[in-house]
NUMARFI-593482 format. One record per residue (C-alpha): y, x, z; residue in one letter. Coordinates in steps of 0.02 Angstrom, whole numbers. Layout:
<rec><py>Y</py><px>X</px><pz>Z</pz><code>A</code></rec>
...
// end
This chain:
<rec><py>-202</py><px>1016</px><pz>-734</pz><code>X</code></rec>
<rec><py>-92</py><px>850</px><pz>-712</pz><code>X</code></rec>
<rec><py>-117</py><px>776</px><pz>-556</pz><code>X</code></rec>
<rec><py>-133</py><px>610</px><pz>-628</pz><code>X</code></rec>
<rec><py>-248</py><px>631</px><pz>-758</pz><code>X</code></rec>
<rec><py>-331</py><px>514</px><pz>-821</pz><code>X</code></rec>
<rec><py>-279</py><px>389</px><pz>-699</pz><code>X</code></rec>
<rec><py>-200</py><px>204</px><pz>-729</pz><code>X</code></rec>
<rec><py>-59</py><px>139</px><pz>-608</pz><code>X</code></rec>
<rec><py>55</py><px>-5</px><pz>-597</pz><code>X</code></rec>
<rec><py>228</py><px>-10</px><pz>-530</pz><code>X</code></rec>
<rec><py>318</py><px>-183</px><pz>-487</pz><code>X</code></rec>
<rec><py>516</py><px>-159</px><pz>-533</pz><code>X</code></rec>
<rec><py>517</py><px>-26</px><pz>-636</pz><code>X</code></rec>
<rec><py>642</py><px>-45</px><pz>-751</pz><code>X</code></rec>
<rec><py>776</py><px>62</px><pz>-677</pz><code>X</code></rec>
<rec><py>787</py><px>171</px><pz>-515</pz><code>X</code></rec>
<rec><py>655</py><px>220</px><pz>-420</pz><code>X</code></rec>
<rec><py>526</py><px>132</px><pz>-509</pz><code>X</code></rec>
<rec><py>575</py><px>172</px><pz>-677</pz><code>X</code></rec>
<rec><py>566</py><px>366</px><pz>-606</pz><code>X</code></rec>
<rec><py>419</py><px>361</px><pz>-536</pz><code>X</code></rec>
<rec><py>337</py><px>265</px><pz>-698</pz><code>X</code></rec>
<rec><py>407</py><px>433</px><pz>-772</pz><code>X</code></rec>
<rec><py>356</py><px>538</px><pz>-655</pz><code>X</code></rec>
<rec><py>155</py><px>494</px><pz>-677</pz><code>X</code></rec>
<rec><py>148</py><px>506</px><pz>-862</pz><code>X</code></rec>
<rec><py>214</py><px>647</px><pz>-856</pz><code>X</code></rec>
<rec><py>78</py><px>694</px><pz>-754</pz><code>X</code></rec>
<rec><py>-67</py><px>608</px><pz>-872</pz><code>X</code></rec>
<rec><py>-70</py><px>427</px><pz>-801</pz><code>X</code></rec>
<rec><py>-64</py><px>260</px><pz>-896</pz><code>X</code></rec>
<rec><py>59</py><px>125</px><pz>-809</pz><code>X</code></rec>
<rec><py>81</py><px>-38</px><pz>-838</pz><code>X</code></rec>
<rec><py>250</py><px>-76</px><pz>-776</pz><code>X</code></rec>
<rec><py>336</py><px>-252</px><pz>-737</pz><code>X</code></rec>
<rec><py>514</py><px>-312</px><pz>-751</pz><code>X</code></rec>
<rec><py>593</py><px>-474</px><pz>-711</pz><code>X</code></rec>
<rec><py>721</py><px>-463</px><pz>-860</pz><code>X</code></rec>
<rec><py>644</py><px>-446</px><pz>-1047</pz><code>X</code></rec>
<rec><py>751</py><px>-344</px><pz>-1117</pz><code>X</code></rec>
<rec><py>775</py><px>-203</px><pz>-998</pz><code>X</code></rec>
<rec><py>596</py><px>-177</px><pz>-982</pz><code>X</code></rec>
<rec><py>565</py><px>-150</px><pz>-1154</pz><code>X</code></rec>
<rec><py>703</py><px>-38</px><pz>-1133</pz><code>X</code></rec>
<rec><py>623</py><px>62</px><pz>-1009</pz><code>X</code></rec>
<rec><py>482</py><px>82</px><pz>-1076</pz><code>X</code></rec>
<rec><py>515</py><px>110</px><pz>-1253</pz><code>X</code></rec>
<rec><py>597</py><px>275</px><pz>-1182</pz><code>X</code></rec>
<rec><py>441</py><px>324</px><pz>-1074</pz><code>X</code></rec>
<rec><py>324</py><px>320</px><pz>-1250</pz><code>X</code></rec>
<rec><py>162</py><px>236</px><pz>-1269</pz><code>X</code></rec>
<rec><py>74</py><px>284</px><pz>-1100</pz><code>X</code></rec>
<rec><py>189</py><px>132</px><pz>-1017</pz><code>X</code></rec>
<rec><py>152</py><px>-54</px><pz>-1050</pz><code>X</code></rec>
<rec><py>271</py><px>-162</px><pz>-1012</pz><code>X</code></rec>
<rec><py>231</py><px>-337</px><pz>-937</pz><code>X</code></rec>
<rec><py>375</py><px>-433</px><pz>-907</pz><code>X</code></rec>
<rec><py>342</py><px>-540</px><pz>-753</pz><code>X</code></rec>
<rec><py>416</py><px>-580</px><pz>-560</pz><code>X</code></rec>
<rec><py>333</py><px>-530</px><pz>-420</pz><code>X</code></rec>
<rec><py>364</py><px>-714</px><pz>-327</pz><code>X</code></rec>
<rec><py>285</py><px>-798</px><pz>-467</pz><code>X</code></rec>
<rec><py>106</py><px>-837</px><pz>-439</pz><code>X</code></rec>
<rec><py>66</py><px>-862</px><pz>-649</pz><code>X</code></rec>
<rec><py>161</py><px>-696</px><pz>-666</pz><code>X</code></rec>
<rec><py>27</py><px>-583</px><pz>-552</pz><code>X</code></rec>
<rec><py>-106</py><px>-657</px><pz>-627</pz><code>X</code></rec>
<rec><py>-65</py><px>-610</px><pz>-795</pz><code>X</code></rec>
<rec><py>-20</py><px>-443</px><pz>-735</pz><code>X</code></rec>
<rec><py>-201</py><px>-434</px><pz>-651</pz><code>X</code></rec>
<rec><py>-272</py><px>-482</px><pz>-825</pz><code>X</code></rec>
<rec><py>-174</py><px>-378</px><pz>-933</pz><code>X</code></rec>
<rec><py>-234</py><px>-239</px><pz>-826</pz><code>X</code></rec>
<rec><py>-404</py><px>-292</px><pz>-804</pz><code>X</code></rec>
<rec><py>-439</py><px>-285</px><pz>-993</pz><code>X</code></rec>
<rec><py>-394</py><px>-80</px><pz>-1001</pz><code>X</code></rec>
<rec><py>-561</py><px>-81</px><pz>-928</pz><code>X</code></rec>
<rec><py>-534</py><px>76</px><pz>-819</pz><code>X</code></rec>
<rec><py>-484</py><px>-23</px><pz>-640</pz><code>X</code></rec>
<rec><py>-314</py><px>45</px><pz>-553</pz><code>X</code></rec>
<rec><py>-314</py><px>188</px><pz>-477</pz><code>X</code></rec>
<rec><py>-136</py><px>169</px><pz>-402</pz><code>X</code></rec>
<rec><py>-31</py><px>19</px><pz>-364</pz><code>X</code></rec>
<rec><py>153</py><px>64</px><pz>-342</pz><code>X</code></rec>
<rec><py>249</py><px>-109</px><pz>-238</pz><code>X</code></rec>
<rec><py>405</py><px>-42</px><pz>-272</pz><code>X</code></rec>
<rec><py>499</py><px>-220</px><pz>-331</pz><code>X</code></rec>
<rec><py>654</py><px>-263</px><pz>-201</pz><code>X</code></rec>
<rec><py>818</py><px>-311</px><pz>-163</pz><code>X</code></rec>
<rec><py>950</py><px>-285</px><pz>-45</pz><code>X</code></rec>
<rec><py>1085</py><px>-372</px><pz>-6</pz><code>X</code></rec>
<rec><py>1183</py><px>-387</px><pz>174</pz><code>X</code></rec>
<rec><py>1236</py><px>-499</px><pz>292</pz><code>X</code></rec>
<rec><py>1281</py><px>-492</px><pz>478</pz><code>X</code></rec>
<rec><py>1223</py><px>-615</px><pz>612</pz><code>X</code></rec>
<rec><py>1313</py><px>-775</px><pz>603</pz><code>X</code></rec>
<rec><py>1327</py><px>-774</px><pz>418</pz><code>X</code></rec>
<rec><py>1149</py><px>-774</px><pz>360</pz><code>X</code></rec>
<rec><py>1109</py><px>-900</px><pz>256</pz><code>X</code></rec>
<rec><py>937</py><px>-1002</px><pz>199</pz><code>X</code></rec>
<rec><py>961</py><px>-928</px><pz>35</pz><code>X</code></rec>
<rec><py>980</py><px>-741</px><pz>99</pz><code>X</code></rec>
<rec><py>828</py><px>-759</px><pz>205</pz><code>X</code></rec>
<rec><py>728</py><px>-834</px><pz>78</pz><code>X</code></rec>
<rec><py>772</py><px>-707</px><pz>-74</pz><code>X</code></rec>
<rec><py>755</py><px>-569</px><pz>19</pz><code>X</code></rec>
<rec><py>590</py><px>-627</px><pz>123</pz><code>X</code></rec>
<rec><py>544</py><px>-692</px><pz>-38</pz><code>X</code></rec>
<rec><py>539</py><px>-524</px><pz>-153</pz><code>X</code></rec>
<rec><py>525</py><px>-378</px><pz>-16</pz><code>X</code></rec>
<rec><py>396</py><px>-476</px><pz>77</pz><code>X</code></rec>
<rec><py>309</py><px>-610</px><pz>-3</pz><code>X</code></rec>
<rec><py>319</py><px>-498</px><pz>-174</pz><code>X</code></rec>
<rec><py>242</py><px>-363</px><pz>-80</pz><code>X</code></rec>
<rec><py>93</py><px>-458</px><pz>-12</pz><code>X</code></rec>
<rec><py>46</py><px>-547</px><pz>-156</pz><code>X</code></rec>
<rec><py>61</py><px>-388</px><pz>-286</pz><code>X</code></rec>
<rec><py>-68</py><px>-317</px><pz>-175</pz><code>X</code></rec>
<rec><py>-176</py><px>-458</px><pz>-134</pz><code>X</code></rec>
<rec><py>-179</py><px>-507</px><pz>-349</pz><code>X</code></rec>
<rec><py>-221</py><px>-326</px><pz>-384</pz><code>X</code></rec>
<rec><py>-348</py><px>-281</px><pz>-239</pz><code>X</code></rec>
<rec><py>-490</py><px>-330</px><pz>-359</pz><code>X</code></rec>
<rec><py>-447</py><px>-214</px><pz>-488</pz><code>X</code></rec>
<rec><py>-443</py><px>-78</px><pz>-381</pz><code>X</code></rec>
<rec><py>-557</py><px>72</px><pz>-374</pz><code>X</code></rec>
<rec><py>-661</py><px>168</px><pz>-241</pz><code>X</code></rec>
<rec><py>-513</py><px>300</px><pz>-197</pz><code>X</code></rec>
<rec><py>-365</py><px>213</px><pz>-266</pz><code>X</code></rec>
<rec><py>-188</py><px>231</px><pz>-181</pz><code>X</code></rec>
<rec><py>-67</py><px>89</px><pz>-125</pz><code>X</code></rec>
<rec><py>110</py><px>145</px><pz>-96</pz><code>X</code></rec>
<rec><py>212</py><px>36</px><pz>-47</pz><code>X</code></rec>
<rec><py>422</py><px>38</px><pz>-43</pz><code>X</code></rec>
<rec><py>501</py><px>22</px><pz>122</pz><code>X</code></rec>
<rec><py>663</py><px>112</px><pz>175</pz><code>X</code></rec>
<rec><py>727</py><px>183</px><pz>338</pz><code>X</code></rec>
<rec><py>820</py><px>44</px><pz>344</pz><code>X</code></rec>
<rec><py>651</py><px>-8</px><pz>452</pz><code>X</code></rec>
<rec><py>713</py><px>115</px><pz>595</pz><code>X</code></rec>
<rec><py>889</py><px>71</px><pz>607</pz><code>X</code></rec>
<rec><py>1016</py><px>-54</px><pz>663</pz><code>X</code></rec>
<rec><py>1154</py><px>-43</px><pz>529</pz><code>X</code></rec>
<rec><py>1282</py><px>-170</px><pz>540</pz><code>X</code></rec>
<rec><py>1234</py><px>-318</px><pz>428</pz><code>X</code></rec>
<rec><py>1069</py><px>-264</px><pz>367</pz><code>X</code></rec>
<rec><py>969</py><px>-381</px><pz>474</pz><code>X</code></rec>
<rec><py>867</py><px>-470</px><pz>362</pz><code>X</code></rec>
<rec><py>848</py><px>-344</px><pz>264</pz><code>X</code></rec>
<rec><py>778</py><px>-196</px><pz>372</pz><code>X</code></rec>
<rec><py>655</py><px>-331</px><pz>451</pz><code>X</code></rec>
<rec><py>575</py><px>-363</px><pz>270</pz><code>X</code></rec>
<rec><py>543</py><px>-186</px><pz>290</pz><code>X</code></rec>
<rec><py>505</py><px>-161</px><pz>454</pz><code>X</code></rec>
<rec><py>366</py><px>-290</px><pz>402</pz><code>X</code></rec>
<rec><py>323</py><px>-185</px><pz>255</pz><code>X</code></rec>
<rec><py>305</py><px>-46</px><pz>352</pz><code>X</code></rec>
<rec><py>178</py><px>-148</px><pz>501</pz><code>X</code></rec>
<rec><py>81</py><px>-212</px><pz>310</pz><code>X</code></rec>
<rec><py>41</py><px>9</px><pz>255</pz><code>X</code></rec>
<rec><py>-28</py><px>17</px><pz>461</pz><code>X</code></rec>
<rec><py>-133</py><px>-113</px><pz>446</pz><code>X</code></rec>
<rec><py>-209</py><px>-125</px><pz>267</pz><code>X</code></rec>
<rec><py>-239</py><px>48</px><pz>278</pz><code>X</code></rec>
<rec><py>-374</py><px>-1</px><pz>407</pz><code>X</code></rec>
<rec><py>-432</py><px>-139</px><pz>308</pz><code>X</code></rec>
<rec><py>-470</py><px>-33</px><pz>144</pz><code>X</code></rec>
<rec><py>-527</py><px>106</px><pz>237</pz><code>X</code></rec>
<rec><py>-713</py><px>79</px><pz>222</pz><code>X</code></rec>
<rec><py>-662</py><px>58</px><pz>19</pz><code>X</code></rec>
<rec><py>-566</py><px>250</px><pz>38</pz><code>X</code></rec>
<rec><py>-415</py><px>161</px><pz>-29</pz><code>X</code></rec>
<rec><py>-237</py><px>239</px><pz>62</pz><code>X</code></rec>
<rec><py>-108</py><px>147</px><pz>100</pz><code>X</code></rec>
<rec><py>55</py><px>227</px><pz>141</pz><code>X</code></rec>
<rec><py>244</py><px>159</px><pz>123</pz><code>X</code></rec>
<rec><py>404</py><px>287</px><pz>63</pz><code>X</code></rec>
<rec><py>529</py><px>274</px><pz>170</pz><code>X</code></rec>
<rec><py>703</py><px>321</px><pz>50</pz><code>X</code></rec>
<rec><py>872</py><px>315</px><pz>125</pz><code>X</code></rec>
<rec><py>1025</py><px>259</px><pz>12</pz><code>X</code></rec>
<rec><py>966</py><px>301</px><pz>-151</pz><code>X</code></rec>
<rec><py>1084</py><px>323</px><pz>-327</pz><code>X</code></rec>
<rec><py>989</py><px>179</px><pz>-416</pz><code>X</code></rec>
<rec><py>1089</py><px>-14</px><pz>-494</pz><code>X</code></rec>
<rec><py>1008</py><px>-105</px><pz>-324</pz><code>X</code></rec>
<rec><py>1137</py><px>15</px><pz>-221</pz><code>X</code></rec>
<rec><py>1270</py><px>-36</px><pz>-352</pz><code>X</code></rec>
<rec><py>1234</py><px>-212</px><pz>-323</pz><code>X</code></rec>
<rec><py>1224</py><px>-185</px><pz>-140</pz><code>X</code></rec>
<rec><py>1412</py><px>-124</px><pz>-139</pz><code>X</code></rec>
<rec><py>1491</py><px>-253</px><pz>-226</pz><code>X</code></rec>
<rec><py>1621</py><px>-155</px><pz>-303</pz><code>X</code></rec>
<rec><py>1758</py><px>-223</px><pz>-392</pz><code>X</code></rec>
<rec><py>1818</py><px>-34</px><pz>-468</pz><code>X</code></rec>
<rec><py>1749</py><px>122</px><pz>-499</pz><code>X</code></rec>
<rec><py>1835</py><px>193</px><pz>-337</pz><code>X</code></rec>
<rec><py>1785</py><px>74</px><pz>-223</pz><code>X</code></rec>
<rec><py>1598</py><px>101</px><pz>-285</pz><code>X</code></rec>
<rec><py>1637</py><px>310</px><pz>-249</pz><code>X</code></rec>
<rec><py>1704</py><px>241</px><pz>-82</pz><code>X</code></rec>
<rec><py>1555</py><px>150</px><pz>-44</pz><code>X</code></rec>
<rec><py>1421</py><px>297</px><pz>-100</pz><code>X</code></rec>
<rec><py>1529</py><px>405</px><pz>21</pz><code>X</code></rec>
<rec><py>1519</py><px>271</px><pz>157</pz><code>X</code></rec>
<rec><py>1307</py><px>257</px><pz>128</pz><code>X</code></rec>
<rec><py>1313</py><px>473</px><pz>109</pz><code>X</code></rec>
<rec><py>1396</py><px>496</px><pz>324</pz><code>X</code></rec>
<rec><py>1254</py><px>522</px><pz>448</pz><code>X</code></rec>
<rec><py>1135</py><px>593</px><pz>290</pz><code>X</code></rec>
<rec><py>1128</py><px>779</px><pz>366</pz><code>X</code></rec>
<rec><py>1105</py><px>829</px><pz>145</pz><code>X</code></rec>
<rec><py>1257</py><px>764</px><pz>124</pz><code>X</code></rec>
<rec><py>1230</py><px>662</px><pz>-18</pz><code>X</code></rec>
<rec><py>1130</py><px>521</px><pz>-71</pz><code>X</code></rec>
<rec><py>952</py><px>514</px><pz>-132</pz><code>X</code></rec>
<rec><py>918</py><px>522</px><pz>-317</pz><code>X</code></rec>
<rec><py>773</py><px>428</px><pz>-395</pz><code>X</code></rec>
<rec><py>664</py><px>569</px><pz>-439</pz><code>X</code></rec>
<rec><py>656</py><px>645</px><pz>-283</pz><code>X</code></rec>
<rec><py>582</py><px>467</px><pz>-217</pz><code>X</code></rec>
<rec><py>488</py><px>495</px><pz>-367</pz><code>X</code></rec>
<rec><py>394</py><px>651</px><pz>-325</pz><code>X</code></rec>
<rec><py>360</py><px>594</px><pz>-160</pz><code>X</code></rec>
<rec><py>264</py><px>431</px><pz>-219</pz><code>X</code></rec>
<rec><py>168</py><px>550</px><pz>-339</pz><code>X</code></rec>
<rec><py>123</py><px>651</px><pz>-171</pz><code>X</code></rec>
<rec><py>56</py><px>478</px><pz>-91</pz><code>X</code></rec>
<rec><py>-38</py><px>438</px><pz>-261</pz><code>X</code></rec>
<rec><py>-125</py><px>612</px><pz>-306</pz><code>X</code></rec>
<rec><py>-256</py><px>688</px><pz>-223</pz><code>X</code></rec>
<rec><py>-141</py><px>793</px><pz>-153</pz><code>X</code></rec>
<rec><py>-126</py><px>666</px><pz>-27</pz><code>X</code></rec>
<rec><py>-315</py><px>642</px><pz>-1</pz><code>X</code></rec>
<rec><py>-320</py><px>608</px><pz>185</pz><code>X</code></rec>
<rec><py>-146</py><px>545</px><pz>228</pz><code>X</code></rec>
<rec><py>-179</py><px>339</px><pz>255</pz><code>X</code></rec>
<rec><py>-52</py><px>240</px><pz>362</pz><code>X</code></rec>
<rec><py>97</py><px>328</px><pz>344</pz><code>X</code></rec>
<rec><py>292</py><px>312</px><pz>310</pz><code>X</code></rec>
<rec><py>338</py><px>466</px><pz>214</pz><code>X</code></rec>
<rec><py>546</py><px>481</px><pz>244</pz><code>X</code></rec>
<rec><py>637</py><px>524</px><pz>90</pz><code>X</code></rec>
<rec><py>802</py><px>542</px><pz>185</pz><code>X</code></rec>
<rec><py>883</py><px>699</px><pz>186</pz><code>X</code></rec>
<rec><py>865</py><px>699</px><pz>369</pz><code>X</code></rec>
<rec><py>946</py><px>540</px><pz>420</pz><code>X</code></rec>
<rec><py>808</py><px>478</px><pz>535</pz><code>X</code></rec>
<rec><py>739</py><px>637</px><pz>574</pz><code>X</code></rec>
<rec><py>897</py><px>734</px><pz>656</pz><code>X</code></rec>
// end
């Protein structure tokens, strides 16, 4: 039997990457998902090539209007959510003495603020059992040079899964944050700032030293660890950050 059967699931940024994976991951294992997309185009996209269990609803999660309309749009499939999947982010880098206004507020803005109000919009629509996953990183742990900002926004990601998991408790709604090192996905590409094709293979080699695998993450194995935190299989597991690392935190 699928382990998402019959259930109904949205995931924020999924059109490429992790989320896009993961979107695949839980049709393929019976679930319906809305899934949102800043840009148009590449949602539709996606979702034209995950068939008609995916609905796209183009939207950002910093925009107020946006949620809403996602909470609507959702609320009239008349089945609640069963999983909520805050997987929208960005990361970008910058070392002490060079952050900016503008770096603090875009990434504050989407890995924090997004986070928190994807939740809070949704919370109603949620049923008696439901899962929250939510994205964080092992950035959360570390001290690499000029991730600051960034690894805070998840550091504070990862303090949101502790505490909400309290809070929803008496509903028996889980919270619990994945916790992916470097990952193969366009947000690393954009991270790198390449100007060629081999200094983008430099930087992937860079991100790949420390990872005991060798090698970076790929999107469906982040995947099929958010399905673990979203199935049943994951029944009493609340509060947690599940590492997808290949050992980089753990050894």
């Amino acid at each position: 039997m699928a382990f998402l059967a019959g259930k109904t699931a949205v995931i924020t940024g999924g059109s490429s990457g992790i989320g896009l994976a993961t979107a695949r991951r839980f049709i393929d294992e019976g679930a319906t998902v809305f899934v949102t997309g800043r840009n148009r185009a590449e949602l539709e996209t996606a979702t034209a090539s995950l068939g008609p269990a995916a609905v796209p609803v183009q939207g950002d999660v910093t925009a107020a209007a946006d949620l809403d309309r996602l909470r609507g749009i959702a609320a009239k499939s008349g089945s609640g959510l069963d999983i909520v999947f805050a997987n929208a982010g960005v990361a970008r880098s910058a070392p002490l003495g060079q952050i900016s206004d503008e770096h603090l507020d875009l990434l504050f803005g989407i890995n924090v603020k997004g986070v928190v109000r994807t939740v809070q919009t949704l919370l109603p629509l949620l049923n008696e059992g439901a899962s929250i996953i939510l994205n964080a990183s092992v950035a959360a742990d570390r001290g690499r040079i000029g991730t600051g900002v960034y690894a805070a926004t998840k550091a504070a990601v990862r303090s949101f899964a502790r505490t909400w998991a309290n809070e929803l408790a008496p509903r028996n709604i889980r919270v619990n944050t994945v916790n992916p090192t470097s990952t193969d996905t366009p947000g690393l590409t954009d991270l790198a700032d390449a100007t060629s094709a081999e200094s983008l293979r430099q930087f992937k080699d860079q991100r790949s030293q420390g990872i005991p695998l060798g090698r970076l993450a790929q999107p469906d194995e982040v995947a099929n660890a958010v399905l673990f935190l979203a199935s049943d299989l994951s029944s009493f597991i609340t509060g947690i950050a599940l590492p997808v690392d290949g050992g980089y935190n753990q050894v």
